[in-house]
TORDRENDO-654001 format. One line per 2 residues: number of its first residue (from 0); for each residue x, y, z of C-alpha. Coordinates in nm, 2 decimals, padded with zeros to 4 digits. Layout:
N
NUM = X,Y,Z  ... $
END
This chain:
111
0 = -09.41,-02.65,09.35  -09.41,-03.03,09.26 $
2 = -09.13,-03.19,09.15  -09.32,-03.30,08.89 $
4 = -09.36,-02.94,08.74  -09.11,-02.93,08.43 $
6 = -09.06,-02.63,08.28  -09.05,-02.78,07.93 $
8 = -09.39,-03.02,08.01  -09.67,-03.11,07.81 $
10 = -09.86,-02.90,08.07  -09.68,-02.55,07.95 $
12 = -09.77,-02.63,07.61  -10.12,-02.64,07.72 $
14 = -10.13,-02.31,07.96  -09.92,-02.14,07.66 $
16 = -10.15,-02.25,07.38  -10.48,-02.21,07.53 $
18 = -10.40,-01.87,07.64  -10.24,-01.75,07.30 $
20 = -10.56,-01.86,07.14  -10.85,-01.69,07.40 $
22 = -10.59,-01.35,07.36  -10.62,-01.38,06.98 $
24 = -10.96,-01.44,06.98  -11.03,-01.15,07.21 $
26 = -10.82,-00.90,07.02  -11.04,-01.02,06.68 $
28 = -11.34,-00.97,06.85  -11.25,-00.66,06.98 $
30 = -11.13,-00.54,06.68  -11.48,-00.58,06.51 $
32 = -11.62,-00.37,06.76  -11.59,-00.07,06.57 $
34 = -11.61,00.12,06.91  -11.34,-00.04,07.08 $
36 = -11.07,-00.11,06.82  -10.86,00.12,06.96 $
38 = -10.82,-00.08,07.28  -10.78,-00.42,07.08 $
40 = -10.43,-00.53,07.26  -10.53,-00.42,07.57 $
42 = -10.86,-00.59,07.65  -10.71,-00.89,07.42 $
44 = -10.37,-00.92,07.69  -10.65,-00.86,07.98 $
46 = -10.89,-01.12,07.94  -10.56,-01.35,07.87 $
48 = -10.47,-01.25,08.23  -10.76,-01.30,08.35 $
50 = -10.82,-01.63,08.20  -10.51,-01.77,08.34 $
52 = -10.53,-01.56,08.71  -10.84,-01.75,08.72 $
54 = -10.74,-02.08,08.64  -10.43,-02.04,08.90 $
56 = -10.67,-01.93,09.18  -10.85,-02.22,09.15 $
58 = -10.58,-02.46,09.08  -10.47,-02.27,09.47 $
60 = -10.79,-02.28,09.56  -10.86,-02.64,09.50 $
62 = -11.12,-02.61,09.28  -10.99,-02.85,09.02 $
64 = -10.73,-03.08,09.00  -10.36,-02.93,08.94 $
66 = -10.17,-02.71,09.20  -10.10,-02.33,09.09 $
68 = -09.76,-02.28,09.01  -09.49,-01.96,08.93 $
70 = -09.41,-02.22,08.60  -09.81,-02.22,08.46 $
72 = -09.81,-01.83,08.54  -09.50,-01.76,08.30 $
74 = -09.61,-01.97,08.00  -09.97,-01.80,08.07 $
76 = -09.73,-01.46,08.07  -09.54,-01.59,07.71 $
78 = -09.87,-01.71,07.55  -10.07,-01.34,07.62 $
80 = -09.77,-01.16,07.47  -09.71,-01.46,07.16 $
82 = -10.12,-01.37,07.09  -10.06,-01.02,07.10 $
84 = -09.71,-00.99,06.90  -09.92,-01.28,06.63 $
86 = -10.22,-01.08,06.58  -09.99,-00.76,06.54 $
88 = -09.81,-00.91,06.28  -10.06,-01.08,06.10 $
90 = -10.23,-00.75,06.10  -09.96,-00.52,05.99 $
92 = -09.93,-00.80,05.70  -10.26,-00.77,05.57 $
94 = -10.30,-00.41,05.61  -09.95,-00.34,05.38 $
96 = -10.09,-00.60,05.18  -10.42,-00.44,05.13 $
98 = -10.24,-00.11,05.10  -10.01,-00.23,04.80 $
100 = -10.30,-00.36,04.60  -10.44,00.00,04.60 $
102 = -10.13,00.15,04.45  -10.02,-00.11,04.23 $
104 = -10.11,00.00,03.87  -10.34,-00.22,03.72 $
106 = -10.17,-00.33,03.40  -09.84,-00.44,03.62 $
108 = -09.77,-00.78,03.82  -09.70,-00.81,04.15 $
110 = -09.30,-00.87,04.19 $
END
């Protein structure tokens, strides 16, 4: 590990973000597969993994400039389960949401 690799770096952000958005992206797409919406999480967390296991083997590899490191693996790790946890949420939200529009009577507000 260099002893330039901060936990807290401008670097994390980067493996955290980017991974938290391809995870999201691949539960949504998954989840309009009608076929395999059952398996959204799981093929969304995977291709996170997979994502980031690649970009650390070739980061040890030498393939691109950086140097693989425990740090880049565990904000890879907190991004896949951040993307999971958000679309979770989101999607519980909009399904109570959706849910409480189709039993509200029509002549009352919304509290």
């Amino acid at each position: 590990m260099s002893d330039g690799d901060t936990w807290f770096g401008t670097d994390k952000f980067q493996h955290f973000f980017a991974v938290f958005c391809i995870t999201s992206a691949a539960i949504m797409l998954a989840s309009r597969l009608h076929i395999i919406v059952r398996w959204r999480f799981v093929i969304g967390a995977s291709v996170g993994f997979l994502v980031s296991a690649a970009k650390e083997i070739g980061d040890e590899l030498h393939l691109w400039y950086g140097r693989a490191s425990l740090r880049d693996g565990v904000a890879d790790a907190m991004g896949i389960a951040s993307g999971v946890a958000a679309y979770g949420l989101v999607e519980h939200w909009w399904s109570s949401r959706q849910t409480d529009k189709k039993t509200r009577p029509m002549n009352r507000p919304a509290i």
